[in-house]
C-alpha positions as protocol buffer text, in pm:
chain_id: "A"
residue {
  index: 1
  type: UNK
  ca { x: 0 y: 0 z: 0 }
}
residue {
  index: 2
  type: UNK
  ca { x: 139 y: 342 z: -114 }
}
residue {
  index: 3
  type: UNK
  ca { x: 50 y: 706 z: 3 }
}
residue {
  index: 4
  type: UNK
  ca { x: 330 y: 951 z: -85 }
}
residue {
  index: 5
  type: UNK
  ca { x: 275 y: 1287 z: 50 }
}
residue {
  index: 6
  type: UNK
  ca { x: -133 y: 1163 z: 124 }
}
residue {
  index: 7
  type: UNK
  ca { x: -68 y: 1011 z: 459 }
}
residue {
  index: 8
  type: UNK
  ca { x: -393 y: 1181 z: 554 }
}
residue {
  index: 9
  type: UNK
  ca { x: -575 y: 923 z: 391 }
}
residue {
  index: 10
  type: UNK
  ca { x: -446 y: 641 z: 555 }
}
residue {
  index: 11
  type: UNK
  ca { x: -614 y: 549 z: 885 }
}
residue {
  index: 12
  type: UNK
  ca { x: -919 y: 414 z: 787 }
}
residue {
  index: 13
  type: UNK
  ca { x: -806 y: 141 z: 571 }
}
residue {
  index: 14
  type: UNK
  ca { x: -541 y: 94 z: 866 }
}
residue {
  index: 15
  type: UNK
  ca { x: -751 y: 13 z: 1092 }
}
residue {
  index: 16
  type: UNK
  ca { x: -995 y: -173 z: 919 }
}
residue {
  index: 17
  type: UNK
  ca { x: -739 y: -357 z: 759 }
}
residue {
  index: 18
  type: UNK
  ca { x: -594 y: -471 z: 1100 }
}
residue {
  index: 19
  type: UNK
  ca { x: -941 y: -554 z: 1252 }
}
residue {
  index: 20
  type: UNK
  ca { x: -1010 y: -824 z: 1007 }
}
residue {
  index: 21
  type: UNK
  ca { x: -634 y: -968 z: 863 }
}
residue {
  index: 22
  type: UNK
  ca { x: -315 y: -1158 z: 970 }
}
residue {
  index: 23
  type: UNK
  ca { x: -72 y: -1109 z: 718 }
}
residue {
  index: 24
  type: UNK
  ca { x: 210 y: -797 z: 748 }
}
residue {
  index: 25
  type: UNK
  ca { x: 135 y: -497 z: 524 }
}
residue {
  index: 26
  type: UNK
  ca { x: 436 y: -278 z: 396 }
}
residue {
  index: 27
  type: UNK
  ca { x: 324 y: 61 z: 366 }
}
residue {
  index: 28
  type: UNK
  ca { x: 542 y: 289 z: 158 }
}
residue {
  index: 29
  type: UNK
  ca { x: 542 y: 691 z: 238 }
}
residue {
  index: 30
  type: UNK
  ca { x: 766 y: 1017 z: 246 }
}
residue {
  index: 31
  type: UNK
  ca { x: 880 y: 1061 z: 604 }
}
residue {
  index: 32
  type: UNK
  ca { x: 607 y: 1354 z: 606 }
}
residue {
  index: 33
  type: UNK
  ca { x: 365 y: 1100 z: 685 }
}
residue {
  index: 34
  type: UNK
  ca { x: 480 y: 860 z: 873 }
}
residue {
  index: 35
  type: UNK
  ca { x: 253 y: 985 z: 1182 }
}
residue {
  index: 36
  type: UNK
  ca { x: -12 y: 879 z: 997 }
}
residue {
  index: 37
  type: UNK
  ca { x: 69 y: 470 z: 1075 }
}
residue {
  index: 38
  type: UNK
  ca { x: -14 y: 338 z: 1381 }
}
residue {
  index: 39
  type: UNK
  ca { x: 244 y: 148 z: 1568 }
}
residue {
  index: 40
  type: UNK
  ca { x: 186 y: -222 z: 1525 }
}
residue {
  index: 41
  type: UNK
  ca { x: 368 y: -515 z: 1446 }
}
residue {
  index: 42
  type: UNK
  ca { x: 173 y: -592 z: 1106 }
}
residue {
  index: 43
  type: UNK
  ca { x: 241 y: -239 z: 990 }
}
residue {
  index: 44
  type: UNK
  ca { x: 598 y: -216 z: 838 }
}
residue {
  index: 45
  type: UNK
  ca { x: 637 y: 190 z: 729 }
}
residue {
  index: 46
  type: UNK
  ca { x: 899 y: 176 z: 417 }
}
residue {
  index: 47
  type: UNK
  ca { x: 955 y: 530 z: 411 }
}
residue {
  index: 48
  type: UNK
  ca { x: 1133 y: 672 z: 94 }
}
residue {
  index: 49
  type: UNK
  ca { x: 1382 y: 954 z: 120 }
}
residue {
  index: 50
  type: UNK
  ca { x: 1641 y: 1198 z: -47 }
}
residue {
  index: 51
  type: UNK
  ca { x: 1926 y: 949 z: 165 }
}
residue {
  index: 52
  type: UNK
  ca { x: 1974 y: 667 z: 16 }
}
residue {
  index: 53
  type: UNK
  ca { x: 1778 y: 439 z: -237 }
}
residue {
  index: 54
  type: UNK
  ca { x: 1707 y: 227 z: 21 }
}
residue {
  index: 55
  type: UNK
  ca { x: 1377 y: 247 z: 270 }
}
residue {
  index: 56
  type: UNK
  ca { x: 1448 y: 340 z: 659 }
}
residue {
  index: 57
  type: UNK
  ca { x: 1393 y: -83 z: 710 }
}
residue {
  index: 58
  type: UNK
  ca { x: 1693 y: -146 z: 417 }
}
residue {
  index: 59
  type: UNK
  ca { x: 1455 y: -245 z: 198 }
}
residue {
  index: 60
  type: UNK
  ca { x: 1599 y: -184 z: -153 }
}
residue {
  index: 61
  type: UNK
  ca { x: 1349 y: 43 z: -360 }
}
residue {
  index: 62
  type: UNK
  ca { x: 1605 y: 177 z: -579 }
}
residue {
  index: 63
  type: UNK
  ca { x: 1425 y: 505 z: -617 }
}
residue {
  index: 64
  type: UNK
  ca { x: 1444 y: 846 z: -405 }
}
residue {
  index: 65
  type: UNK
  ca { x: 1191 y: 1081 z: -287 }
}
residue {
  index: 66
  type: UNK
  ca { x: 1301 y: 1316 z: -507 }
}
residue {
  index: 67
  type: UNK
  ca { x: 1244 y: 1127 z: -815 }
}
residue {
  index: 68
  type: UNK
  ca { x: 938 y: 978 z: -691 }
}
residue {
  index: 69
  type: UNK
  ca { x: 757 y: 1376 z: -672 }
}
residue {
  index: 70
  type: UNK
  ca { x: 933 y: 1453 z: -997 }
}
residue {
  index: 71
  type: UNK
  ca { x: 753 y: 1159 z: -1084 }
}
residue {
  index: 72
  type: UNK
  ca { x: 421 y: 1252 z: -923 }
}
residue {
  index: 73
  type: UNK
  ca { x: 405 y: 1541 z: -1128 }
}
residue {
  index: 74
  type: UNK
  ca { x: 260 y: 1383 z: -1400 }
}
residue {
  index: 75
  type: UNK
  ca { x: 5 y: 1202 z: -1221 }
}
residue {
  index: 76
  type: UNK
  ca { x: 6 y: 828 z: -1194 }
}
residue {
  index: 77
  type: UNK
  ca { x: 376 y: 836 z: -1360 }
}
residue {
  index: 78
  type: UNK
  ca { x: 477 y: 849 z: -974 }
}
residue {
  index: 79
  type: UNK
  ca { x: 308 y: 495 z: -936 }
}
residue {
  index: 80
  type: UNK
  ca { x: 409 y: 345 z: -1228 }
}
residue {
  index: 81
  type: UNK
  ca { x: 814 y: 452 z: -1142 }
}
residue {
  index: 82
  type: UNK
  ca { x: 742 y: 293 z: -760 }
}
residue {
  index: 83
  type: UNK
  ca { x: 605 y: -12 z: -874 }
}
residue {
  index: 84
  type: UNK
  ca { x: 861 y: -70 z: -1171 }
}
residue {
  index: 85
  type: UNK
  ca { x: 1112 y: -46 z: -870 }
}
residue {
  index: 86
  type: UNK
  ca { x: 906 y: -306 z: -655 }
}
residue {
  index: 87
  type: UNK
  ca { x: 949 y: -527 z: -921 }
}
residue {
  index: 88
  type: UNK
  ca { x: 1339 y: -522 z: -1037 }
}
residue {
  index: 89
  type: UNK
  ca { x: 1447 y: -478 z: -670 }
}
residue {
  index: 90
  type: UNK
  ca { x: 1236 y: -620 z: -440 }
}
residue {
  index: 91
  type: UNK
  ca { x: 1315 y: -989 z: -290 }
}
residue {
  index: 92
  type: UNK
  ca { x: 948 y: -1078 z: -284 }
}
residue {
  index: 93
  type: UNK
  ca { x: 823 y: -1292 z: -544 }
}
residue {
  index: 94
  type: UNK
  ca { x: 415 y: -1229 z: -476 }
}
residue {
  index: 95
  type: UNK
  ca { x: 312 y: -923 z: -429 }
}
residue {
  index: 96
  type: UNK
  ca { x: -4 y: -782 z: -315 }
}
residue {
  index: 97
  type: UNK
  ca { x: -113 y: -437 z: -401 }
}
residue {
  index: 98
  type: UNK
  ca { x: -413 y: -278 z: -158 }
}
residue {
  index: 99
  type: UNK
  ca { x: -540 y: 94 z: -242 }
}
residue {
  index: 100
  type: UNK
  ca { x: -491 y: 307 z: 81 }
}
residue {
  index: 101
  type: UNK
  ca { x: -847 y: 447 z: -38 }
}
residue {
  index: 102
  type: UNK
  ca { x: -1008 y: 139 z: 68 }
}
residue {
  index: 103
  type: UNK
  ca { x: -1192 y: 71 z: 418 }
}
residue {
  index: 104
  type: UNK
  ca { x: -1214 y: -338 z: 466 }
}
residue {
  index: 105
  type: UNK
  ca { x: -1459 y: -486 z: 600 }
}
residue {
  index: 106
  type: UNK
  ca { x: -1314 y: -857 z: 584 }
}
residue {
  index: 107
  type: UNK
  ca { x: -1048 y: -1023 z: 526 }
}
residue {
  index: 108
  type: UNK
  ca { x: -931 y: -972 z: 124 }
}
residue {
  index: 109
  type: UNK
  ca { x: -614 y: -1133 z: 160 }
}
residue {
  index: 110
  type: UNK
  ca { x: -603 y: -1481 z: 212 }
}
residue {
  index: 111
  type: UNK
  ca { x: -780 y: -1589 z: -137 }
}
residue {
  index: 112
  type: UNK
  ca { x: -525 y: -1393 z: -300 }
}
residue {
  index: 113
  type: UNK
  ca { x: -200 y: -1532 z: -136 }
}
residue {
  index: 114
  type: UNK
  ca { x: -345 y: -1923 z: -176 }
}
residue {
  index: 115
  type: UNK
  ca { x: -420 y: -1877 z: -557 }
}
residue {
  index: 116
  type: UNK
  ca { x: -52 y: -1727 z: -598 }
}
residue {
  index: 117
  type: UNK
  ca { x: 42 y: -2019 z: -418 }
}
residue {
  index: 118
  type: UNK
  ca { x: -140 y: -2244 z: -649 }
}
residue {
  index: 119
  type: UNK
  ca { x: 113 y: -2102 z: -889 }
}
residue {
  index: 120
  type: UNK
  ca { x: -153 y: -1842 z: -1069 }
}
residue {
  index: 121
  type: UNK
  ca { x: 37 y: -1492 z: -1225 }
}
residue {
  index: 122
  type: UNK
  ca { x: -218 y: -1270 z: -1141 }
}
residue {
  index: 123
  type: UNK
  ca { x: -484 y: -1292 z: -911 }
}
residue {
  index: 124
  type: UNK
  ca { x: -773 y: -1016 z: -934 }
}
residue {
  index: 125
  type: UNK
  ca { x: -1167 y: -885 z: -994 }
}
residue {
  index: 126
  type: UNK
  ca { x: -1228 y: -893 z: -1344 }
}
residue {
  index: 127
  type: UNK
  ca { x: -1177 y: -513 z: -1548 }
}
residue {
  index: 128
  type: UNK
  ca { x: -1408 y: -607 z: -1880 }
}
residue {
  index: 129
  type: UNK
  ca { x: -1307 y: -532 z: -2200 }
}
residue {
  index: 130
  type: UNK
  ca { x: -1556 y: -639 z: -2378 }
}
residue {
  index: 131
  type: UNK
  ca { x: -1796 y: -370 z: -2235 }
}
residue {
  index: 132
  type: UNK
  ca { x: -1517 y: -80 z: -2229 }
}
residue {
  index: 133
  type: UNK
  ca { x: -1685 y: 278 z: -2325 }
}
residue {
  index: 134
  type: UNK
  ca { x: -1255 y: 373 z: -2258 }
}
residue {
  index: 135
  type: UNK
  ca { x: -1192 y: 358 z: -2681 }
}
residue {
  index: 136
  type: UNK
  ca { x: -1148 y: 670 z: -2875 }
}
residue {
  index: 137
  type: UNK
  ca { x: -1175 y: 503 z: -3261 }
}
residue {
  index: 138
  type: UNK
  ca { x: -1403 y: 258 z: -3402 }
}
residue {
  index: 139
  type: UNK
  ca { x: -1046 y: 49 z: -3466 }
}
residue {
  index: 140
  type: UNK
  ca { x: -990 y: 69 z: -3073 }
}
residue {
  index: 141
  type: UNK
  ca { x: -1294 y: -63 z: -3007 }
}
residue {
  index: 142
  type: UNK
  ca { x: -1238 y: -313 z: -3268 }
}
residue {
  index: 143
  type: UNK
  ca { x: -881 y: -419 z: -3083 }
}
residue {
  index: 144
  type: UNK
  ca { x: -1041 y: -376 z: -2721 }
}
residue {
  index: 145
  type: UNK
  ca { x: -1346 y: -605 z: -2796 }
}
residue {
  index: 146
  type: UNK
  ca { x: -1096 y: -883 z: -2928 }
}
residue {
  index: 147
  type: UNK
  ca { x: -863 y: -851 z: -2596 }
}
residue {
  index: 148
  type: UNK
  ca { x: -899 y: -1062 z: -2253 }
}
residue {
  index: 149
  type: UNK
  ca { x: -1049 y: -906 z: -1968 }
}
residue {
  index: 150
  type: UNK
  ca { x: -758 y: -787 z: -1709 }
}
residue {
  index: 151
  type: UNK
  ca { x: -800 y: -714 z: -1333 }
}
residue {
  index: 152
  type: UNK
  ca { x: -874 y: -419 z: -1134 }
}
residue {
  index: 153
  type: UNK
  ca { x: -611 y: -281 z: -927 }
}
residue {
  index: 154
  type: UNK
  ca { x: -720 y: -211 z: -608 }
}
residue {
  index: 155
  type: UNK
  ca { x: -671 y: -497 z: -443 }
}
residue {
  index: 156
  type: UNK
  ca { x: -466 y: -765 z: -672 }
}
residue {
  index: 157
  type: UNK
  ca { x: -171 y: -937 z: -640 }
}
residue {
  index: 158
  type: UNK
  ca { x: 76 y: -1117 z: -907 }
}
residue {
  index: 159
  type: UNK
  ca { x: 408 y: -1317 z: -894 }
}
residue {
  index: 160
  type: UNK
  ca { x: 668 y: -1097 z: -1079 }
}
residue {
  index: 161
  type: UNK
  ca { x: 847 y: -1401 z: -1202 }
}
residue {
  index: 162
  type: UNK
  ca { x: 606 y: -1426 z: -1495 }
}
residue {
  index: 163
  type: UNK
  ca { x: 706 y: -1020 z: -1628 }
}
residue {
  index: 164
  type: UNK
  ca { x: 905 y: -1089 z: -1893 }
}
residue {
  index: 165
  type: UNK
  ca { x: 932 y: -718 z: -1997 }
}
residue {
  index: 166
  type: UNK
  ca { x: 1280 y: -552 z: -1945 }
}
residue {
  index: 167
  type: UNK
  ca { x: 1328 y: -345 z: -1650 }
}
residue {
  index: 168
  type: UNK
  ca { x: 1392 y: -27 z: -1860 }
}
residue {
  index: 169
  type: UNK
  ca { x: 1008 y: -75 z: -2013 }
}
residue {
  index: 170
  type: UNK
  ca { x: 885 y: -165 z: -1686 }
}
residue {
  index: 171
  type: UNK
  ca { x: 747 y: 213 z: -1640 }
}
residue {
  index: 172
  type: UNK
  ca { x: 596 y: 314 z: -1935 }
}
residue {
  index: 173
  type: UNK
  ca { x: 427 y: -32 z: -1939 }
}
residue {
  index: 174
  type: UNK
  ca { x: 259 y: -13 z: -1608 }
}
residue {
  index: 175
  type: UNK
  ca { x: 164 y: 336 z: -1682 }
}
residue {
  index: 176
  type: UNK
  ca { x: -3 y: 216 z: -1975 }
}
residue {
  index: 177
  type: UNK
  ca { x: 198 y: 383 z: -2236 }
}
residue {
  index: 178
  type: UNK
  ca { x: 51 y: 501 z: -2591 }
}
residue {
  index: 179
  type: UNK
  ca { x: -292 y: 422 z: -2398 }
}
residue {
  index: 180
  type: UNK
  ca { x: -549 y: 413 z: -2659 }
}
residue {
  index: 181
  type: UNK
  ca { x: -262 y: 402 z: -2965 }
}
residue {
  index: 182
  type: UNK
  ca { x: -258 y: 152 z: -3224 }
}
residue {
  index: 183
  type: UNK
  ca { x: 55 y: 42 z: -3390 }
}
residue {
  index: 184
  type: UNK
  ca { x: 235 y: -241 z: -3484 }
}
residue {
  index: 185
  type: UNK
  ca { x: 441 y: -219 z: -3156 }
}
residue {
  index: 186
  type: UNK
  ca { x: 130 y: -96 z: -2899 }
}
residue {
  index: 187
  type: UNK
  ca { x: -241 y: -202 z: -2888 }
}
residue {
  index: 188
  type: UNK
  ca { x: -457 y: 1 z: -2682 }
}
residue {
  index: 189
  type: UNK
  ca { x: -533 y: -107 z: -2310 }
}
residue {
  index: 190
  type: UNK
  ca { x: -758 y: 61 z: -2063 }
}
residue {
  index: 191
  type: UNK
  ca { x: -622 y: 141 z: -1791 }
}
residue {
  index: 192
  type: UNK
  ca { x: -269 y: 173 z: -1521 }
}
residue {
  index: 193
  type: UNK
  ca { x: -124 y: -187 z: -1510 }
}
residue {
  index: 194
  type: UNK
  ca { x: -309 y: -392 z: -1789 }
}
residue {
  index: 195
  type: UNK
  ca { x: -1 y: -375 z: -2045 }
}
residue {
  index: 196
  type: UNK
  ca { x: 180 y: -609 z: -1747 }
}
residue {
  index: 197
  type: UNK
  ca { x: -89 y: -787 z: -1727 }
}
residue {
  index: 198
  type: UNK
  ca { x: -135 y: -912 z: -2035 }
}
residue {
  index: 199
  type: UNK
  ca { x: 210 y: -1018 z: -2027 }
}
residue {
  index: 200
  type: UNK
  ca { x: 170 y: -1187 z: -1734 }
}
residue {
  index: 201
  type: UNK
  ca { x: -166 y: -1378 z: -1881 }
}
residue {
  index: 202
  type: UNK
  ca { x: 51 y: -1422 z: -2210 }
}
residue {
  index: 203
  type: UNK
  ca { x: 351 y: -1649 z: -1947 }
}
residue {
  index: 204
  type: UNK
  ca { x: 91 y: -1773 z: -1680 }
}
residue {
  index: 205
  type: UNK
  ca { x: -267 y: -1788 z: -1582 }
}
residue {
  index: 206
  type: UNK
  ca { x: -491 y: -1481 z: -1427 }
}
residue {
  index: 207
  type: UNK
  ca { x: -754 y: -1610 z: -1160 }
}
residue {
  index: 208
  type: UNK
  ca { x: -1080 y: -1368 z: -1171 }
}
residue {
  index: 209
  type: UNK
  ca { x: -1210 y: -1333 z: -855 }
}
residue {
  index: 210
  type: UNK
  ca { x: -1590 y: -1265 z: -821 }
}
residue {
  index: 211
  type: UNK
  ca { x: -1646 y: -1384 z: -1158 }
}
residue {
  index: 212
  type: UNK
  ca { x: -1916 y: -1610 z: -1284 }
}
residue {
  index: 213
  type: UNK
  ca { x: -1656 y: -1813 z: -1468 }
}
residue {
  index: 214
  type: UNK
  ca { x: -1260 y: -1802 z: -1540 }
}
residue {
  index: 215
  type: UNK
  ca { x: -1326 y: -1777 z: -1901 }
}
residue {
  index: 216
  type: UNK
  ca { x: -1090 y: -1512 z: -2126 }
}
residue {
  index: 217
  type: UNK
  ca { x: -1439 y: -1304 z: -2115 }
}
residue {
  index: 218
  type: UNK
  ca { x: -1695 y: -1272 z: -1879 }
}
residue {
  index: 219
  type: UNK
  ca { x: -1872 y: -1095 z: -1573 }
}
residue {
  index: 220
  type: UNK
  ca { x: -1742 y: -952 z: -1275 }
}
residue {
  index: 221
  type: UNK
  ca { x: -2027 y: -1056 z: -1017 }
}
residue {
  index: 222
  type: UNK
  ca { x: -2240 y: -763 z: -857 }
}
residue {
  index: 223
  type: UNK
  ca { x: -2161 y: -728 z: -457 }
}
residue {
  index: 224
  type: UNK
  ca { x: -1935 y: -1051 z: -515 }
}
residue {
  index: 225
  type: UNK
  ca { x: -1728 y: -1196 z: -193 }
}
residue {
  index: 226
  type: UNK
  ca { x: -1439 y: -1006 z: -216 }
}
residue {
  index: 227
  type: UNK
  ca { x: -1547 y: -667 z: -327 }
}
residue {
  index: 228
  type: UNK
  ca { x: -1835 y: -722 z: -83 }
}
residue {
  index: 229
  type: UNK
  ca { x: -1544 y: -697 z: 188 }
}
residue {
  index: 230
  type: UNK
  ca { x: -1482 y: -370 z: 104 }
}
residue {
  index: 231
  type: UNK
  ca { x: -1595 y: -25 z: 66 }
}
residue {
  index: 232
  type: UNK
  ca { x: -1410 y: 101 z: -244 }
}
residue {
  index: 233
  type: UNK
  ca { x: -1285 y: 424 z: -345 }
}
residue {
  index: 234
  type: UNK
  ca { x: -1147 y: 547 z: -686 }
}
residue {
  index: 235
  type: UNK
  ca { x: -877 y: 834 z: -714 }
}
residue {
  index: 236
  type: UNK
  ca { x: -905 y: 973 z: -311 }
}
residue {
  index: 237
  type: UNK
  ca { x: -453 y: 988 z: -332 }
}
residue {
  index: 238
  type: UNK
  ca { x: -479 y: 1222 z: -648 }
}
residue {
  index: 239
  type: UNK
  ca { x: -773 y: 1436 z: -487 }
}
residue {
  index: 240
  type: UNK
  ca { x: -570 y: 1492 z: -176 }
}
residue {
  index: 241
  type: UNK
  ca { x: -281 y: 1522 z: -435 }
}
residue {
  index: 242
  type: UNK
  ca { x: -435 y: 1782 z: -620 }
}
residue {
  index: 243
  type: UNK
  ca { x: -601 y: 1960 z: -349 }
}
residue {
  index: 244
  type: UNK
  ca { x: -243 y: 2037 z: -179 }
}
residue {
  index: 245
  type: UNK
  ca { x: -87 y: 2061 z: -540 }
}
residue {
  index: 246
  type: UNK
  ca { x: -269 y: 2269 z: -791 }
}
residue {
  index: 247
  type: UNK
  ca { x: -9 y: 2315 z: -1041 }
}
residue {
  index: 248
  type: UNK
  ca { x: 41 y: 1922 z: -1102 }
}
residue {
  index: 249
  type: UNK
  ca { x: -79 y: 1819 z: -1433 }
}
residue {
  index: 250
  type: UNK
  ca { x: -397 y: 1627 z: -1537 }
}
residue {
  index: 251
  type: UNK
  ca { x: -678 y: 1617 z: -1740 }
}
residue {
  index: 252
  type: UNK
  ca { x: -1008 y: 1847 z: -1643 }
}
residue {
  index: 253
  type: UNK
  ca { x: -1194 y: 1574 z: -1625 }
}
residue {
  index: 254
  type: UNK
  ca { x: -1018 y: 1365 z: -1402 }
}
residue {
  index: 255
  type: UNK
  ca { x: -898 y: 1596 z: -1126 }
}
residue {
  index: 256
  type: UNK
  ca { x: -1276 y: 1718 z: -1131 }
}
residue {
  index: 257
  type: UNK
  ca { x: -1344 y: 1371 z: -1046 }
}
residue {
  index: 258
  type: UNK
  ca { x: -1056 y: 1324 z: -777 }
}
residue {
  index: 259
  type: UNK
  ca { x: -1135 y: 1587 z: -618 }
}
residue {
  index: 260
  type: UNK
  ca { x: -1519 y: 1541 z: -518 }
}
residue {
  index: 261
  type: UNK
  ca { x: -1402 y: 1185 z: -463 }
}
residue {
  index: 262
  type: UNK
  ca { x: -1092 y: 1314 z: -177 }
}
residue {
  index: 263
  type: UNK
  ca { x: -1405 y: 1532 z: -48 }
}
residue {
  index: 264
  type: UNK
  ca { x: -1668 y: 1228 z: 17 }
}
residue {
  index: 265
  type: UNK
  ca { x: -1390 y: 1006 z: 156 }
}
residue {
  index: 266
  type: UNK
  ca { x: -1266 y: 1361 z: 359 }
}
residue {
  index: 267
  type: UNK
  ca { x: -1595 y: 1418 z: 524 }
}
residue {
  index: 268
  type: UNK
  ca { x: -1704 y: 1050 z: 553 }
}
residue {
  index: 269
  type: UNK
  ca { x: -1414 y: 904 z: 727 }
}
residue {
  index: 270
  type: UNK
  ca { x: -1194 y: 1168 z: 805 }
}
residue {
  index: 271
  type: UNK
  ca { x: -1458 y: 1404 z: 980 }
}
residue {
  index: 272
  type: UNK
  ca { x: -1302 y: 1699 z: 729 }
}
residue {
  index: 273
  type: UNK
  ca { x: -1600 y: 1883 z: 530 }
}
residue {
  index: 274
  type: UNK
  ca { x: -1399 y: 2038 z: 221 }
}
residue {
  index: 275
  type: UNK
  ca { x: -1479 y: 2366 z: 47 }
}
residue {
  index: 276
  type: UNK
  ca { x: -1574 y: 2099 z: -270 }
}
residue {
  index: 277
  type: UNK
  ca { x: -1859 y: 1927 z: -377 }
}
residue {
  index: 278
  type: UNK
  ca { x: -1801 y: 1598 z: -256 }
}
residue {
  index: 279
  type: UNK
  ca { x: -1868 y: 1288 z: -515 }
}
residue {
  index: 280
  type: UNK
  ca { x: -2235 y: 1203 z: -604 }
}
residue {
  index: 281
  type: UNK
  ca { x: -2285 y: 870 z: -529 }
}
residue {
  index: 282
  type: UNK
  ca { x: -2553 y: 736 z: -328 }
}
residue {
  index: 283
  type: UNK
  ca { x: -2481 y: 359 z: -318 }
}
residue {
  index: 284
  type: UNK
  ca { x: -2171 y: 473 z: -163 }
}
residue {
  index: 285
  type: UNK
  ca { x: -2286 y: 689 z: 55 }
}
residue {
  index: 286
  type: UNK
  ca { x: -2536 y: 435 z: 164 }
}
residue {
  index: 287
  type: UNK
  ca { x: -2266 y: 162 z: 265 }
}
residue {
  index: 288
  type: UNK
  ca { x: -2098 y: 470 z: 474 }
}
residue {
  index: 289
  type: UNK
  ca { x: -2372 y: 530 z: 653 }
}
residue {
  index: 290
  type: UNK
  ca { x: -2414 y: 208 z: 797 }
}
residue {
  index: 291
  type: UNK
  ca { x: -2029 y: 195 z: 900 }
}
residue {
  index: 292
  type: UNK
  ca { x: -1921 y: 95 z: 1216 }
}
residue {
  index: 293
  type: UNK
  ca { x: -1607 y: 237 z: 1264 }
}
residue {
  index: 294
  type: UNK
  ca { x: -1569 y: 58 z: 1610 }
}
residue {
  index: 295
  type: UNK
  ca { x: -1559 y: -282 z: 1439 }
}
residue {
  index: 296
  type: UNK
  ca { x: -1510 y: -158 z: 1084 }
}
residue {
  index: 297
  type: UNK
  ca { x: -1863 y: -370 z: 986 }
}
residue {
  index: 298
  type: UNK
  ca { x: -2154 y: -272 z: 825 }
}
residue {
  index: 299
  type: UNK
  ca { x: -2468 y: -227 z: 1087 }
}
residue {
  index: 300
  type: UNK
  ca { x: -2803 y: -386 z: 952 }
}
């Protein structure tokens, strides 16, 4: 889990991820908000500074804090240069990727780590294809109906072993380079990650979790048994991003979007009303309502 210079955010998916898993969580921040962890022994802070390339536990990230905003300047580019880093450097073979946007309401976890174990690449909700409104040309939409469904980001994992795209590429890749282009060299994907995994579907197997079936195509199941663990967010880090940083580039649209979604999650679970008009949506809104933050469960 990463929140670079949005520790803010943090606590409630703390400490509803604590109330309901087992397994050790690595969270990666700037030193700037490292108040915003709780001490306990699942937490391990990797903070990321100007120092060294390692993190204050001598984990090797290979990347600086410096780089990293550079990085963050250009929106999810940030992401895309910490998790190309994960990859080459890290020693651990799964990893497990949980938005910091995200309050839990079971455990999410375990599924993941026993399909990996299975010997799966990528383990994930389903993030249709078939049913994408995301192309720009009537070829794109020609390509995009014709590719595999990939899997959502927010909480996936995926054994790096099956990347077989050089470290150099690693980047661009993630961040979904030439987006919607096509060329002989790029088809179009959807969204941050799918490039990698479609190479990791193209070396192993992806396991769709809350689908009807593990087909190429198919449905991602409504209020399924993972994402029914969860109260999901979309964008909350680049609202609080763009709220502190109004000169970082982005699309209208999308920091419009950010931005009433930071101010929902704000006055919902941080107890912060914003001068913004927070996100309209009302299925959300009911789940929140029915919190309990004591137990991090929904009442009846």
């Amino acid at each position: 889990m990463e929140a670079l210079g949005c520790g803010e955010i943090l606590p409630p998916a703390l400490f509803s991820y604590l109330r309901h898993h087992k397994h050790p969580l690595r969270v990666i921040v700037y030193e700037e908000d490292l108040h915003y962890i709780p001490k306990h022994e699942l937490l391990i802070p990797v903070v990321v500074s100007d120092h060294t390339n390692s993190s204050n536990n001598g984990e090797n990230l290979g990347v600086t804090e410096k780089q990293l905003r550079d990085a963050y300047q250009l929106g999810h580019n940030g992401t895309a240069l910490l998790w190309s880093k994960i990859i080459t450097n890290s020693r651990i073979l799964h990893c497990i990727h949980l938005d910091a946007d995200t309050v839990f309401l079971g455990d999410v976890v375990s599924e993941i780590i026993q399909k990996l174990d299975y010997g799966y690449a990528i383990v994930g909700t389903r993030r249709t294809y078939r049913k994408s409104q995301a192309a720009k040309t009537t070829v794109s939409k020609i390509l995009l109906y014709f590719r595999r469904d990939a899997v959502n980001t927010h909480c996936f994992g995926f054994n790096k072993d099956f990347i077989s795209i050089p470290p150099k590429k690693l980047q661009s890749s993630i961040n979904g380079e030439g987006r919607n282009r096509v060329s002989q060299r790029l088809l179009p994907v959807i969204d941050f990650f799918d490039r990698i995994t479609f190479n990791l579907a193209r070396n192993g197997e992806i396991y769709y979790l809350d689908s009807d079936s593990q087909n190429k195509w198919g449905f991602k199941t409504v209020n399924g048994e993972i994402d029914s663990k969860m109260i999901s967010f979309a964008a909350v880090g680049s609202g609080c991003h763009f709220y502190k940083n109004p000169l970082v580039r982005s699309s209208p649209t999308y920091r419009s979007f950010a931005l009433a979604s930071y101010s929902l999650y704000s006055f919902w679970l941080l107890g912060t009303k914003l001068d913004i008009e927070p996100l309209d949506a009302p299925l959300l809104v009911q789940k929140l309502s029915r919190l309990n933050k004591s137990n991090w469960t929904l009442d009846l």
